[in-house]
Each structure stands twice: as C-alpha cells, then as structure tokens.
KENU-414111 format. One record per residue (C-alpha): x, y, z; residue in one letter. Coordinates in nm, 2 decimals. Each point is the difference from the previous one (the first is absolute). Example, Ala and Ser with C-alpha at 12.3 -4.5 7.8 and 13.67 -1.06 7.14 Angstrom:
       x       y       z  r
    1.23   -0.45    0.78  a
    0.14    0.34   -0.07  s
// end
This chain:
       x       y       z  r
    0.00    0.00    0.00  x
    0.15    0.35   -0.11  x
   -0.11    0.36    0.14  x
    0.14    0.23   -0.21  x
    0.03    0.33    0.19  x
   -0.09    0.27   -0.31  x
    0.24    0.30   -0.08  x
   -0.21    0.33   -0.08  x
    0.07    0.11   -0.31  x
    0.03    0.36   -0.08  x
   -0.09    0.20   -0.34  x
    0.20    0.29   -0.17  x
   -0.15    0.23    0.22  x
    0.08   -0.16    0.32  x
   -0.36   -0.14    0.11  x
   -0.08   -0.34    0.07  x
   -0.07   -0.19   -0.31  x
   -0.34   -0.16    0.03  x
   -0.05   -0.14   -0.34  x
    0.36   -0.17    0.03  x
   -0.05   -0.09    0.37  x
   -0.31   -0.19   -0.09  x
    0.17   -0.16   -0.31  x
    0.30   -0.13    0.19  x
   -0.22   -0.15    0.28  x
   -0.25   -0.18   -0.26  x
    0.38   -0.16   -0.20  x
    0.15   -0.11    0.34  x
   -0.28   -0.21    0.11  x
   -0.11   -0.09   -0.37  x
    0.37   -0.16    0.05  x
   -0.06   -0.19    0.28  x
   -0.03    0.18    0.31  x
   -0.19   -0.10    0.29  x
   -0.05    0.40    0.12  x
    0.14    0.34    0.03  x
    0.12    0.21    0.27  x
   -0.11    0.38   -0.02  x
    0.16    0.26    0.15  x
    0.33   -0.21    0.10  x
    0.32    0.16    0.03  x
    0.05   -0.13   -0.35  x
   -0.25    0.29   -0.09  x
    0.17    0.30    0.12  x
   -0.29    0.03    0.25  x
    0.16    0.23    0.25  x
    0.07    0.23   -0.34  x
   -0.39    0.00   -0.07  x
   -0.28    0.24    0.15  x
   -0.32   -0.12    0.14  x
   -0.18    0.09   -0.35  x
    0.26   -0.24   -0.17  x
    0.02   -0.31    0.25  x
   -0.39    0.02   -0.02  x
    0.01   -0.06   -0.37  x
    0.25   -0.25   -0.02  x
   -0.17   -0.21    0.29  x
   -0.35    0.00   -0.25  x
    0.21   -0.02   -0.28  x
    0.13   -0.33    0.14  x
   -0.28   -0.12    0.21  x
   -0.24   -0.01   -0.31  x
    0.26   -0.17   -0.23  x
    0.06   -0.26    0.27  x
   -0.39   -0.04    0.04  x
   -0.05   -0.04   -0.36  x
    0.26   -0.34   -0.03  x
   -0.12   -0.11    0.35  x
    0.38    0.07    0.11  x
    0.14    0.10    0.35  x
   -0.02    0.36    0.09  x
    0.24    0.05    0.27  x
    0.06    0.41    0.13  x
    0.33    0.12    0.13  x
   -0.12    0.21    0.31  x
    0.02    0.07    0.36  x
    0.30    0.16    0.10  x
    0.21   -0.03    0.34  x
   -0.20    0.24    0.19  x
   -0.25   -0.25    0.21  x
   -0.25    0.25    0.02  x
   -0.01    0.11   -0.33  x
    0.01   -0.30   -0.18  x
   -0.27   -0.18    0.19  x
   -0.24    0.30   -0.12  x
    0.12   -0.05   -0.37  x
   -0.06   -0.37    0.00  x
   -0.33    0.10    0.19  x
   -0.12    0.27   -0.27  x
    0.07   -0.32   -0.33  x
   -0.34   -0.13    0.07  x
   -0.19    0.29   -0.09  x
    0.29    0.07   -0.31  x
   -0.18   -0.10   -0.42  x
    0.20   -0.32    0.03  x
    0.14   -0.18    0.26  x
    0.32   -0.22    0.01  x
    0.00   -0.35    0.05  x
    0.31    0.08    0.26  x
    0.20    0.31    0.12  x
    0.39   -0.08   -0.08  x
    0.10    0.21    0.35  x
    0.38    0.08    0.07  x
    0.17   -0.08    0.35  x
    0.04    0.36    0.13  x
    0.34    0.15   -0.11  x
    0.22    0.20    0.19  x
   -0.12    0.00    0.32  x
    0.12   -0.36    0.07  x
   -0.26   -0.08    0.26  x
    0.13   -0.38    0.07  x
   -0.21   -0.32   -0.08  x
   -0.27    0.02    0.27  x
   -0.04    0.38   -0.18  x
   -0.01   -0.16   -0.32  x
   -0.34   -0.26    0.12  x
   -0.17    0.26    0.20  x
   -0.01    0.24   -0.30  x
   -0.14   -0.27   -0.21  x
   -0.19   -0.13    0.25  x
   -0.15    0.33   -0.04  x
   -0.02    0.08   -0.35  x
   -0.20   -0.38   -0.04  x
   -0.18    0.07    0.24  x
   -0.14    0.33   -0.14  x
    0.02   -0.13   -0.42  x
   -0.30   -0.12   -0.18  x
    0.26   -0.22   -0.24  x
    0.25   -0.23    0.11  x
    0.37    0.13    0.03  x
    0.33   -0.10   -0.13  x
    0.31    0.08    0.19  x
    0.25    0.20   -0.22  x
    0.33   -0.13    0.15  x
    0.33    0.17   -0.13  x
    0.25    0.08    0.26  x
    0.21    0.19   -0.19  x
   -0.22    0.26   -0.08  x
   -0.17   -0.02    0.31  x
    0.33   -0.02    0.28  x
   -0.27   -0.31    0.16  x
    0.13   -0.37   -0.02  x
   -0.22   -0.24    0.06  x
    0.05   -0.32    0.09  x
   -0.19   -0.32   -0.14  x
   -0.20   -0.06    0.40  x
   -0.18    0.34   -0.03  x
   -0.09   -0.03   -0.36  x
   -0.17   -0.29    0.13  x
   -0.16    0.16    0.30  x
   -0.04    0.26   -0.31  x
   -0.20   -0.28   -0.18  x
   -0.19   -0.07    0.33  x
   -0.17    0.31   -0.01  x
   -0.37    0.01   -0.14  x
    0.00    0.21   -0.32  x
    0.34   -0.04   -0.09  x
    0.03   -0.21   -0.30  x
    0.37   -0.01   -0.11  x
    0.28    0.14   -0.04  x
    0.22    0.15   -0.27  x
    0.34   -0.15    0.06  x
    0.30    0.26   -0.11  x
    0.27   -0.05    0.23  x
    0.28    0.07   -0.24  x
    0.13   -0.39    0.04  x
   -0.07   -0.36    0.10  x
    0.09   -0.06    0.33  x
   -0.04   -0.23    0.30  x
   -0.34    0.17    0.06  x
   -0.11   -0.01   -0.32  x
    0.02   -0.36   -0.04  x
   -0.11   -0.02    0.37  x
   -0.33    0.15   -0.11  x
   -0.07   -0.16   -0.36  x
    0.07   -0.34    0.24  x
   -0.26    0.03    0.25  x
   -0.28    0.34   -0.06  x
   -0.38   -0.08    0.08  x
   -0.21   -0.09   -0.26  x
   -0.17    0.27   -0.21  x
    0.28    0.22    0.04  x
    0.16    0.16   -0.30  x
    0.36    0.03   -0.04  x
    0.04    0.19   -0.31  x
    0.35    0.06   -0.18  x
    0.08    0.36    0.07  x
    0.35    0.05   -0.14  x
   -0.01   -0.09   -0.34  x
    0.36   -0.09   -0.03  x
   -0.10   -0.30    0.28  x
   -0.30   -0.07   -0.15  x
    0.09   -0.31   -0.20  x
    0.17   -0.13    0.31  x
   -0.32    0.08    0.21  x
   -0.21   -0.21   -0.22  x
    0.26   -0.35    0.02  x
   -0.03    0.09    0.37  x
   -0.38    0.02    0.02  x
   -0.13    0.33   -0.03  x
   -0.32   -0.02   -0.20  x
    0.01    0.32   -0.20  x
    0.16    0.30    0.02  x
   -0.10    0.42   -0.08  x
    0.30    0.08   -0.22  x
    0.05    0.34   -0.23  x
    0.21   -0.19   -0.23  x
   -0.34   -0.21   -0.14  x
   -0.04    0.32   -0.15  x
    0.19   -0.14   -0.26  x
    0.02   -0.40   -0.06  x
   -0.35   -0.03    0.20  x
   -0.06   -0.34   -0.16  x
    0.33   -0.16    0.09  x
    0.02    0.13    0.34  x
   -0.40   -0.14    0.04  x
    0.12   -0.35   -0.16  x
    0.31    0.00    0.24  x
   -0.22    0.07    0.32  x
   -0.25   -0.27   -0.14  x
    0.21   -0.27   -0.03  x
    0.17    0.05    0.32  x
   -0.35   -0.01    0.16  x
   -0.09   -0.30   -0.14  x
    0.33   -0.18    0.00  x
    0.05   -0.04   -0.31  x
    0.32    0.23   -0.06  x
    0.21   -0.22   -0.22  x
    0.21    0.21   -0.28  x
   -0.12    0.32    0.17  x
    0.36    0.07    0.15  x
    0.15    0.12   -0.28  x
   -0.35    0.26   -0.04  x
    0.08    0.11    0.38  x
    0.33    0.08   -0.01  x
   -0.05    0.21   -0.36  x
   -0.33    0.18    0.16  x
    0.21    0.09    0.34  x
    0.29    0.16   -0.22  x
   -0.28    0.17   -0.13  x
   -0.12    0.11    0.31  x
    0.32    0.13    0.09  x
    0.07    0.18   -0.30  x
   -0.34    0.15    0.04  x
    0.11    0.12    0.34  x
    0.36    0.17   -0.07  x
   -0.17    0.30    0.03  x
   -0.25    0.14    0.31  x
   -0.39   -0.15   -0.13  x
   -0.20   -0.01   -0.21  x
    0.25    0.27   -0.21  x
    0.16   -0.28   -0.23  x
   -0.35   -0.21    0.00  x
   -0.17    0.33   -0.14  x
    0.31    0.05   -0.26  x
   -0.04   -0.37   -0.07  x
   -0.44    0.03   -0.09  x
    0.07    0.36   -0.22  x
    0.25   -0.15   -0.17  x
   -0.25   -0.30   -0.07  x
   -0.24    0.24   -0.11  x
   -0.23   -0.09    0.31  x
    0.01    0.34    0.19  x
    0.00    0.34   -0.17  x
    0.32    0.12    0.23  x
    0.27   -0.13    0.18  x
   -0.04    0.29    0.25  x
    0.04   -0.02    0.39  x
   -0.04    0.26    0.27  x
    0.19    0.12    0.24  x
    0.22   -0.14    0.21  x
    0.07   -0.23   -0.30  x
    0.19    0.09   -0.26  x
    0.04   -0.20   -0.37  x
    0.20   -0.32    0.04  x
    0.32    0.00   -0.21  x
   -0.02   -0.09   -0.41  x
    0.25   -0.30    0.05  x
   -0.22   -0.11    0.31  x
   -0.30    0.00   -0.26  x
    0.16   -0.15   -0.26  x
    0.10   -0.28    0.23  x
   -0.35   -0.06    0.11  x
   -0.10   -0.02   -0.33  x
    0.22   -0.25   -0.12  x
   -0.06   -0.23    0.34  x
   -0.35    0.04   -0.13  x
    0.07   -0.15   -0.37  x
    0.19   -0.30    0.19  x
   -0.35   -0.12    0.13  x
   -0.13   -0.27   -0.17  x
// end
C-alpha cells in the first residue's frame, strides 16, 4: 500500500495550481496508489495561507473520494491545545479525511510520556483516526519501539509513519512484535525497500510521485510474500529515492514532474530554493533506470 504525500504545484504567477494539482492526484492513484496525503510537508504546507490549504485539502479529498482511495490530512501541530481544536473543527470541514497524519511535536522535546499524553489528547478530541508522524530528525524526539507500541495502544491512533533516518535495533524491534491493526508505514523513502523485506505493509513516500506503479508492485509483493526478483527493483527505486532527495523536498520532485510535463512549474517558495541542474539531471536519469 502507497500514500503518496502530494507536492502543490505552482503556476507562472505563483498561485496554487488547481487544474494541475487535481491532474497529478487523478495519475498517481490511476497508477496504483492506495491514497494521498494533503497538506504533508511534501506540499510546502507551512508556505500556504488558510485560503490555499483549504483548496488543496478539497482538491484532494474529492479526487480521493472519486477512486474510493485513502484521504489522509497532514494537520495538528505540536501545540496540544491548538491541535486538539483543529482535529475538532475536521468534522464540520466539505470533506473529511479518513486519518489526520499528526507530527510528534518538534522542538520542545517533551520526552516520551509528553509524546502519549499529547496524543492521548489529540485522539481523544479527532473525529478520524490518527497516524503518528515519527521523524526524529526533524523533530529532536527519538522514540523508542515500547512507546510506539503504548502509541498503538491508544484508541484513535491508527499507525504510524516510520521515518527514522535508518534501520536500527528498534526498528526491527517494532516490525517483530507491534499489535495487530497497526500500520507501520515506510517513511524514509531511501529505507523503504528494506521496510517492506522487514514487514512494513506500505509506506507514504514523495518519490511515488514518480515510478508509482513500481513502488505499489514492490509494496505488494512484500505484503503478500511473494517478493521473488523484486531486489533488483528495490535497490534501483531506493537510488532513486535518494537522488530525488539530494536536494531539501519536494524541490528536485517538482523539477523532476515540470520536466515531465506533469506540472506547469518547477517553482518552490521560500525557505526553499531550486535544487542544482546536475542534482536534476541525476534524478532524471535514476528515473530512466526503472524498469
């Protein structure tokens, strides 16, 4: 199962592209996607204002409804307060997710029994199930495989997305034992491949914006067991993964679509800047290497 977590393209004028948005979401799950993500960090959603993250959530939502796919949100940020009333305000919103992707609060660093009470809190107060958005190098919060299970453990918390920046003792710890029903979804795309041999069912990767059908027959096969000949399809779609990701994302990703002809621009906003031609150029030909 693949989540791809959708860029938002921009036009020539700098607003969100609708039409293009829309097109993008329809191809990706035409190609075998299980869902998208909307407003991920993938989407520059910290860039957008209220007007734009409300137009790319519809966009999304009613695209995702139309193929009966998943339609997960990226929201709640790591303010308790505040994110409990955003997840509470979703049921009254045009189209409502079939799960919140919420981040462990960055920065503050408030220790694993901080880490279950805010969650504890936000699933408490959501109308959709959550799934933990773990990534300890953005956030300055490890982790460790017990509390994703007293994570799991929680009602309303469905999963999580698994972006550690590695494979570790923990992260075999986890895929080894983790309570049924509980998603542990590839979250470095680089790992991904590995993730899959190891038992992760799925995973929400920006690199299936490109290759979606290969990365959804990789994930498949792992699930089912029947991963025979996929090694050599692993290791060529994590090399593109990493190639994708030599520059801060989604700025080669978005270079990668324009110069498919899939997004009218390659632009980003601030912080971000363009990635590199040669970093480009790279990506591209990784991308030809697929099969």
């Amino acid at each position: 199962m693949i989540l791809v977590p959708l860029v938002t393209p921009f036009d020539t004028q700098g607003r969100v592209a609708v039409g293009a948005l829309e097109g993008l979401a329809h191809e990706v799950l035409r190609d075998g996607a299980a869902g998208l993500v909307a407003l991920g960090t993938t989407a520059e959603a910290a860039a957008l204002d209220p007007g734009e993250r409300a137009e790319v959530t519809a966009v999304v939502g009613r695209v995702c409804r139309e193929h009966g796919a998943r339609f997960v949100l990226g929201a709640a940020g790591g303010a308790t307060a505040a994110a409990v009333r955003e997840l509470g305000a979703l049921a009254g919103g045009p189209v409502v997710p079939d799960a919140v992707l919420a981040t462990v609060p960055s920065f503050s660093r408030p220790g694993e029994a901080g880490v279950l009470a805010h969650f504890a809190a936000l699933a408490a107060a959501g109308p959709v199930p959550l799934i933990v958005y773990h990534v300890p190098y953005r956030t300055g919060q490890p982790l460790t495989a017990r509390t994703l299970r007293e994570l799991a453990a929680l009602p309303g918390v469905a999963g999580v997305k698994y972006a550690t920046g590695g494979i570790d003792a923990e992260t075999v710890d986890l895929l080894g034992d983790h309570p049924d029903g509980f998603e542990i979804l590839a979250g470095d795309d680089i790992f991904a491949p590995a993730l899959f041999a190891l038992g992760a069912p799925g995973g929400i990767l920006a690199s299936a914006h490109l290759a979606t059908a290969r990365w959804a027959g990789l994930a498949e096969a792992a699930a089912t067991g029947d991963a025979k000949g996929d090694t050599a399809l692993g290791h060529r779609l994590a090399a593109l993964a990493a190639a994708l990701f030599r520059a801060p994302n989604p700025t080669v990703i978005k270079a990668v679509l324009h110069a498919e002809g899939r997004i009218p621009t390659p632009d980003v906003r601030l912080p971000l800047l363009p990635p590199p031609p040669a970093v480009v150029d790279d990506a591209l030909t990784r991308l030809r290497l697929v099969p």
